[in-house]
C-alpha positions, 0 to 999 in steps of 0.5 A: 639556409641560415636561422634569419632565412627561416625566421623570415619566411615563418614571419611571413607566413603568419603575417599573409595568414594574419591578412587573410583572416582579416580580408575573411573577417572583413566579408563576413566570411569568417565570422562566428555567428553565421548562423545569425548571419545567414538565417535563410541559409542555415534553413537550406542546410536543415533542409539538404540534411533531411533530404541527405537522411531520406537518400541514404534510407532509399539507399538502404532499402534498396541495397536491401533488395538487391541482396535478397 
């Protein structure tokens, strides 16, 4: 393939990328303040990470038990 087929296929690229982007931006789903956003979600995820630490400490207990 010569050069003009590589530029049209990078520029293509970029531009579906460019459009997906927007097509996100325009949902709210690439925005950078989700946070802000989405409050009762964030609280979810503090939520799930207390309970992820809780699971992994009953894991180390028991792996502890196992060993003895």
């Amino acid at each position: 393939m010569d050069k003009s087929g590589w530029l049209v296929i990078t520029l293509s690229f970029i531009v579906l990328f460019i459009c997906i982007y927007l097509v996100m931006y325009f949902f709210g789903i690439a925005n950078h303040d989700s946070q802000e956003t989405f409050p009762e979600l964030q609280s979810q995820v503090e939520q799930l990470e207390l309970r992820v630490e809780e699971l992994e400490g009953q894991i180390d207990k028991l792996t502890n038990l196992i060993g003895e």
